[in-house]
C-alpha positions in Angstrom: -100.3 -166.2 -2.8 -100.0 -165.8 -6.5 -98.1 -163.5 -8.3 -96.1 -162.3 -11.3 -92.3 -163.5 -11.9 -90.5 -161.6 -14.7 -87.6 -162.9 -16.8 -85.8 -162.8 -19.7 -82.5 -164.9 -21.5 -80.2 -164.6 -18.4 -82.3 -162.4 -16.1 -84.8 -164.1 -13.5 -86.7 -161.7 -11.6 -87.2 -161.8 -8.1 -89.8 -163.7 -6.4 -93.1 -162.4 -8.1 -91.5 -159.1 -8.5 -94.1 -159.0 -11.5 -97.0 -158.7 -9.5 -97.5 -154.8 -10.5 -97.2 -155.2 -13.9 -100.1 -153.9 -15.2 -100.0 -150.9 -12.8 -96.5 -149.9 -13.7 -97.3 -150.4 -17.5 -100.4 -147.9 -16.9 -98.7 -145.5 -15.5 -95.7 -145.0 -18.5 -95.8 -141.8 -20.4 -93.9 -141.5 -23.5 -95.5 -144.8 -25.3 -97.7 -145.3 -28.0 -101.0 -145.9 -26.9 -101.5 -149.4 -28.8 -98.1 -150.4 -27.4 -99.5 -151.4 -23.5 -102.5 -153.6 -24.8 -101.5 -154.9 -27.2 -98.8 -156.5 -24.8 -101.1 -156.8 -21.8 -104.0 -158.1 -24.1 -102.3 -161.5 -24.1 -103.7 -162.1 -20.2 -107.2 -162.4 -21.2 -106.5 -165.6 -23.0 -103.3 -167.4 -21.2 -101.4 -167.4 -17.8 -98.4 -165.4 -19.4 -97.3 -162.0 -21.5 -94.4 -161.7 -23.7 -92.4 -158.4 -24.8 -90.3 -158.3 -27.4 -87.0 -156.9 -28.1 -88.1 -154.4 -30.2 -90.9 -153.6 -27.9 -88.4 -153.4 -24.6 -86.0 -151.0 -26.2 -89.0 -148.9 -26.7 -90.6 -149.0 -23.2 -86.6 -149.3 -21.8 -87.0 -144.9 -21.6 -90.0 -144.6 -20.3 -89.4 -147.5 -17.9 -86.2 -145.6 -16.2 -88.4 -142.5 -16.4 -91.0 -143.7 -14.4 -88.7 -145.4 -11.8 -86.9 -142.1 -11.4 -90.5 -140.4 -10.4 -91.0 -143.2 -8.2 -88.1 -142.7 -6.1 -88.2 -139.4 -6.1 -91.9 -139.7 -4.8 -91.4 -142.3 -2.6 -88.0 -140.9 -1.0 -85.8 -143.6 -1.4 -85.1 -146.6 -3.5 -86.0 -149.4 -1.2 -89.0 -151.2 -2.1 -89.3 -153.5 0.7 -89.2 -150.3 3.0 -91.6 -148.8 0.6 -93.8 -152.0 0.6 -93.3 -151.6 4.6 -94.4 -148.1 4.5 -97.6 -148.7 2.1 -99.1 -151.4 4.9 -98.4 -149.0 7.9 -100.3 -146.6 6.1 -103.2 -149.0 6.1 -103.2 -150.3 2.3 -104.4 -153.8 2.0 -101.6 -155.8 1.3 -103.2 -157.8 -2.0 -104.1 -154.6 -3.8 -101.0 -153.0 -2.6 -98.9 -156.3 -4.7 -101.1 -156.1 -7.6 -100.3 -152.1 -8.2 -102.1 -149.8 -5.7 -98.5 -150.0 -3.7 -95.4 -147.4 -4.7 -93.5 -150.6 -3.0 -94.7 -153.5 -5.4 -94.7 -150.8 -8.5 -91.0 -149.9 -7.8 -90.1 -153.5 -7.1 -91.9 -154.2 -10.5 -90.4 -151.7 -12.5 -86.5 -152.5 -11.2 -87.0 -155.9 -12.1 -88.3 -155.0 -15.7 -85.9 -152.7 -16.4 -83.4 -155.4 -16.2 -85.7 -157.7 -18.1 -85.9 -155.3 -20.8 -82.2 -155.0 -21.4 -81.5 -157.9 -21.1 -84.2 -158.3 -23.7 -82.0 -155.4 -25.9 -78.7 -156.9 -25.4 -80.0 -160.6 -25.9 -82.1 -160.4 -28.5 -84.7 -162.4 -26.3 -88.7 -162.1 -25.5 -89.2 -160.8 -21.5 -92.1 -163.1 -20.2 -94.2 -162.3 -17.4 -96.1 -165.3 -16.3 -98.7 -166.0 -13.4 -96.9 -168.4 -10.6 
C-alpha cells in the first residue's frame, strides 16, 4: 500500500508516516492562507512536496499547536493505539491513512514536527514524497 514518507537533512520519518499530510496541513490554524497550497500545489504535477526552511519555522507553531489538540482529543499520545482505536470504531483503514484517522494525523504531524526543525536547525528543504 502506498503512502507518504517525510524527511529532511538528518531526519527520516517513519514508514509512510506522511500519509496524512494533507489532512494535518488542513486542519492548521494560525497560517497564512496561501501558505498550505502553495506547498501542497506541488502534488498535482509530481510524486513529491518540498517545504522550506523558512516555510517550516512558520508552520513549526501551528504544527505543535495542533498536535497538542490532538492529544488532548484523542487521550493519549499513542498513535498506533489511536490508529487501533480509529479501525474498532469502524473507519476504513485507507481513508483512515490518508487523514480521516486522529491515528495517521498524529502519527503525521509528530513526524513533521521533527522534519520541520530539523528543517530550522539545518537549513534544509523537508520533502514529502509518494512511496
Amino acid at each position: 500500500m502506498a503512502g507518504l514518507h517525510i524527511s529532511c537533512g538528518t531526519f527520516s520519518g517513519d514508514d509512510k508516516s506522511g500519509s496524512a499530510f494533507e489532512a494535518v496541513l488542513k486542519a492548521l490554524g494560525n497560517v497564512s492562507d496561501d501558505l498550505v497550497p502553495s506547498i501542497t500545489s506541488g502534488f498535482e504535477t509530481s510524486e513529491f512536496v518540498t517545504i522550506s526552511a523558512t516555510q517550516a519555522e512558520v508552520l513549526l507553531p501551528a504544527l505543535i499547536e495542533y498536535r497538542k489538540a490532538l492529544v488532548e482529543e484523542i487521550g493519549h499520545q499513542d498513535w498506533r493505539r489511536a490508529t487501533a482505536d480509529d479501525e474498532k470504531a469502524g473507519l476504513d483503514p485507507v481513508k483512515a491513512k490518508w487523514g480521516q484517522g486522529n491515528g495517521w494525523r498524529l502519527y503525521c504531524v509528530t513526524d513533521l514536527i521533527a522534519a520541520c526543525k530539523t528543517a530550522v536547525t539545518e537549513h534544509q528543504e523537508v520533502v514529502v514524497v509518494l512511496c
